[in-house]
N, C-alpha and C positions, 0 to 999 in steps of 0.2 A: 637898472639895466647895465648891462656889461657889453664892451665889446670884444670879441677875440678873432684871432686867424683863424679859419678853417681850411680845409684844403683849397686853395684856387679864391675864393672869395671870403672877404673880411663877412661875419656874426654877429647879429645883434643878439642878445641873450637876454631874457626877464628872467632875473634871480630873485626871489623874495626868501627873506632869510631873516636872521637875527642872533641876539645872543638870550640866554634864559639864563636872568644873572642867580636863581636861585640857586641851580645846579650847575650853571658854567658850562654850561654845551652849548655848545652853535647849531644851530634848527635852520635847515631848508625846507618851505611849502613849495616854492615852487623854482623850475629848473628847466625853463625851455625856450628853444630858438626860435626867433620872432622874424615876421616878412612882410613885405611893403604891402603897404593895406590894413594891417594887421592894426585893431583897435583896442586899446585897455581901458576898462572903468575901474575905479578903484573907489569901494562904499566903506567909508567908516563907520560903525556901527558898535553898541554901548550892548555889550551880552555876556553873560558868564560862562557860555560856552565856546570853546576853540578846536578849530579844527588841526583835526590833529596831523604835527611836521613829518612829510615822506621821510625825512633824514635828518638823525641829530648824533654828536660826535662829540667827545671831548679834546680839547686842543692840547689840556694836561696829559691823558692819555696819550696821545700822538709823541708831546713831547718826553714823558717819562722815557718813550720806549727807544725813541734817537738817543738820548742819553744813555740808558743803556747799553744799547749797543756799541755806543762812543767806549761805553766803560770797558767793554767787555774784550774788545778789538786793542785798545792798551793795554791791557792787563795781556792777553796771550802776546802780542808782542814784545811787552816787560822780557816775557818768560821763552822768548823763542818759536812761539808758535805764529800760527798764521787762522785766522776763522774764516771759516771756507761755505757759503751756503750752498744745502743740498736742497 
């Protein structure tokens, strides 16, 4: 569980996530704001079956592309230019 700001009052949040070291992406099941009352059970259970993650993403991905664009942004600078998104 996470806590964050929201507007006007602090958020509890249930995040269930992970890493899938085979393929290296981060997997979210679950992603949502919790309230007084609000009860969790949590069953561990031995299955060959997994349900499957609302959201998975690669972090190399993410990073490839900031560096890119790190690159890309010195390089036109080197050369006098300026990168401009449209």
């Amino acid at each position: 569980m996470n806590s964050r700001k929201g507007e006007g009052d602090d958020e509890i949040v249930l995040d269930a996530g992970g890493l899938d070291s085979k393929t290296q992406e981060h997997i979210t099941w679950v992603q949502r704001p919790l309230e007084i009352g609000d009860e969790l059970l949590i069953r561990v259970v031995d299955s060959t079956r997994t349900t499957r993650a609302r959201k998975r993403w690669s972090a190399a991905a993410e990073l490839d592309k900031k560096h890119e664009i790190a690159w890309l942004r010195k390089t036109a600078a080197k050369h006098g230019f300026k990168v401009v998104r449209g």
